[in-house]
C-alpha positions, 0 to 999 in steps of 0.5 A: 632208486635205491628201493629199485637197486634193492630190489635188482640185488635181491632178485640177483641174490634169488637167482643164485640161490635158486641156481645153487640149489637147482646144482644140488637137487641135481647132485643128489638125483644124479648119486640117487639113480647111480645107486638105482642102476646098481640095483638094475646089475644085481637084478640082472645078475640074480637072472643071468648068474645061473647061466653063467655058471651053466653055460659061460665058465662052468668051471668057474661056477662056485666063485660064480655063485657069489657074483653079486655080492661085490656089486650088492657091497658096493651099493651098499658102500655108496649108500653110507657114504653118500648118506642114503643108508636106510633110517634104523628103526625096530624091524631094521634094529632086529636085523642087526641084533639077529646078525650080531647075534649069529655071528657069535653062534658060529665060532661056538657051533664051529667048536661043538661040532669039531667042524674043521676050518674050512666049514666057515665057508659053510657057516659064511655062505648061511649068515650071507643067506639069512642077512646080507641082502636085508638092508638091500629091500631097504635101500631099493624101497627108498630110491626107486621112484615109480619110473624105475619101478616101471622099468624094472616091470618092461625089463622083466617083459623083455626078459620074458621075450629072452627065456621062453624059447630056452624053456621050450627047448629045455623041454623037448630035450633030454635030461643029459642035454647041454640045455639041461645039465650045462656045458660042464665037462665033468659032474662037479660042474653039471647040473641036474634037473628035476623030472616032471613026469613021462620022461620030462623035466622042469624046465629052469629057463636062465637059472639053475633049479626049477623053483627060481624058474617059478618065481621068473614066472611069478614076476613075468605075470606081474608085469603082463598084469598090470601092463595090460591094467594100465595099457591106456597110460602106456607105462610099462610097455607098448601093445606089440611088447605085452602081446608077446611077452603074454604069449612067451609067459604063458607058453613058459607055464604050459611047458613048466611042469611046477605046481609052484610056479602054477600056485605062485602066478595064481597067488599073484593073479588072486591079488591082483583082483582083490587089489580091484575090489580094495580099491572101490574103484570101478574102472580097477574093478573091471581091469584087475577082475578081467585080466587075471580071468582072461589069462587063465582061460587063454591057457585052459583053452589053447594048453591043451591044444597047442601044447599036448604033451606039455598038457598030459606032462603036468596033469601026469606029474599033478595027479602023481604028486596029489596021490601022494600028499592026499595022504599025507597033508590035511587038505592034500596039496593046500595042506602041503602048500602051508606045511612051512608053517607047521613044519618046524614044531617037528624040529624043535627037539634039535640041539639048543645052539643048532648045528652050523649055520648054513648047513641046511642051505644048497651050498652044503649039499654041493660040497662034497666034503661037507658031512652032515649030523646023523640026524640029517641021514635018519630024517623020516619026515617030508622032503629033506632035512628042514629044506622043505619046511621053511621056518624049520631050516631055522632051528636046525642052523640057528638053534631054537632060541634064535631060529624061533627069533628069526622066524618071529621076525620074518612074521613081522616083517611081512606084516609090516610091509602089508600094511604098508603095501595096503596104505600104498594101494588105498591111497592111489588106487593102484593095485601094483603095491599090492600084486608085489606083495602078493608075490615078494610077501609069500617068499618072505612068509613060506619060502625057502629065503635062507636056503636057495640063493635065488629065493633069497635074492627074489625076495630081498629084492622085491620086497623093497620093489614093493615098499618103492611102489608103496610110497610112489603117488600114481598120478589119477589123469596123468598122461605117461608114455614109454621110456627105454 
């Protein structure tokens, strides 16, 4: 009797524990997917803060520019506080030192230039640029789960569906129309698109410049890729959902106009067939060499027809643009397209400190009392003053010791997270890993991350999208379904 009563005591004893810990594993989920549904409102911020400022309170549009930054604060706040900080380790480590160590440049960059108090905004607004949203990648690759990188993958579809009529109407209208310029009333609060070519411009859908449109883009094909690659499991969106979100992204790439956009989505789509092969799977072979394929020839063949003028737009603005890189870059617009990692050797007789940091991002080229160095005003080089060549930008704001230390560590970074993305890849036959890296890898690499605030943004963010996906086992036979 006292065995059975033993036994009855220690089975009581089991059931609280069990229930405790089933309270707790609860607890944590429940902190993990508030953190989670922060990262959700940034995203959805970095897509809609542009038509904020554009068209909702345009006169409100500078405080505006900084509206994710609270949010990004206050998941950043619960992270520590709940212990969900991302381990330091060397990539992590670096960041903080290259913080530090920029912080303590400004105020002497401040004095050597004789910049008045208010170019703190400007140096503020560059340290924001170059490492705040660096622990953001971190935490996003250590809270996502697989379903919320699903998720993030059908919010992008549905986001699709949302953009393409604006992107066609921003085509057929006018440079000087609402659609285009915003509903400012006066120029400090317009905004001024680039020309393609026969009078057209390049379209920027929700956002404010052509290039974040292109990344927009870049993330559409992502999610109609691999929704079509993974159309048996149902995981990302239904059939009716992919076929209009294909038709959406396509028609947006037709009416773009941006060689970018056109180079990003064929980087995303050469990936996603190099994902099939890596893998050894055959199934994978077939779907990731046959959808990209597919694609591509659905717009060679319909562009043309469907959508003349937009064709004639951008075959004028490509023979334009070949015209003038032929003679400029090796390779023509191949050798132009890698000029961010060559570009910087003709930065390297700048000052030692730099400048100012933050005086070769965007925020300074719409302030109007921002006065730059004459060497801004005497640069005879491709594109603008260090915008155009990636890495350069770095030792024009950080001067040459630190501007080539940070450089060094975007290197790195993207090295790291390739194998990591690769690792992810091999071991679930899962191409996602990889067509993430495919795109938040080459901004990391060669775009503009500390200049324009929404590559920054797209970046940061997918870079820990990518590592979340890289970490998160794809079940072989599992059967998923849809969840809204």
């Amino acid at each position: 009797m006292e065995t059975i009563e033993g036994w009855a005591v220690s089975a009581v004893d089991d059931a609280g524990f069990c229930q405790t810990d089933a309270l707790a594993e609860a607890r944590r989920e429940s902190r993990r997917r508030r953190l989670v549904r922060l990262v959700f409102v940034i995203y959805w911020l970095l897509i809609f803060d542009g038509a904020l400022r554009k068209w909702g309170l345009p006169q409100f549009q500078a405080p505006l520019f900084f509206i994710r930054v609270p949010f990004t604060l206050w998941l950043y706040g619960l992270a520590l506080t709940q212990g969900r900080w991302p381990r330091t380790h060397g990539l992590l480590l670096t960041a903080y030192v290259l913080a530090v160590a920029a912080a303590v440049l400004i105020p002497i960059q401040l004095v050597a230039g004789g910049y008045g108090a208010r170019y703190l905004l400007v140096a503020g607004y560059g340290w924001m640029n170059y490492f705040f949203y660096i622990p953001l990648a971190f935490i996003v690759g250590a809270q996502f789960r697989r379903q919320d990188v699903l998720r993030l993958l059908r919010h992008t579809l549905w986001l699709t569906l949302l953009a393409a009529p604006l992107v066609a109407l921003q085509f057929a209208s006018s440079p000087n129309s609402v659609f285009n310029m915003g509903s400012g009333m006066d120029a400090t609060n317009q905004f001024h698109t680039l020309g393609a070519a026969l009078g057209r411009i390049r379209p920027t859908g929700f956002f404010t410049s052509a290039l974040a449109q292109a990344l927009f883009l870049a993330t559409s094909a992502i999610a109609v890729l691999y929704g079509w690659i993974q159309f048996g499991r149902r995981e990302v969106a239904g059939r009716a959902t992919l076929v209009m979100a294909t038709a959406a992204a396509l028609s947006m790439l037709a009416f773009s106009g941006n060689r970018t956009a056109m180079f990003m989505v064929g980087i995303v789509s050469l990936t996603t067939m190099i994902t099939g092969i890596a893998t050894r799977s055959r199934r994978l072979v077939l779907r990731t060499g046959v959808w990209p394929l597919a694609l591509v020839i659905l717009l060679m063949l319909l562009w043309p027809l469907v959508f003349p003028e937009a064709y004639l737009v951008f075959l004028t603005r490509w023979n334009g643009a070949y015209a003038v890189e032929v003679h400029q870059f090796m390779f023509g617009p191949f050798g132009r397209a890698l000029y961010p990692l060559y570009a910087w050797i003709q930065y390297m007789g700048g000052p030692l400190f730099g400048y100012l940091l933050g005086l070769g991002g965007n925020a300074a080229t719409r302030l109007s009392w921002v006065h730059f160095p004459q060497a801004a005003y005497s640069w005879s080089g491709y594109g603008g003053w260090g915008t155009e060549s990636g890495w350069g930008v770095h030792l024009i704001e950080l001067g040459i010791p630190l501007g080539l230390a940070y450089s060094a560590f975007r290197v790195w970074l993207t090295g790291w997270i390739l194998t990591k993305a690769w690792r992810g890849m091999k071991r679930q036959r899962d191409p996602l890993p990889l067509m993430l890296f495919g795109f938040a890898g080459v901004l990391l690499l060669l775009e503009q991350i500390t200049v324009q605030g929404d590559v920054g943004g797209y970046a940061w963010l997918f870079l820990g999208v990518c590592l979340a996906a890289a970490k998160s086992a794809t079940p072989p036979r599992a059967s998923a379904t849809v969840t809204q």
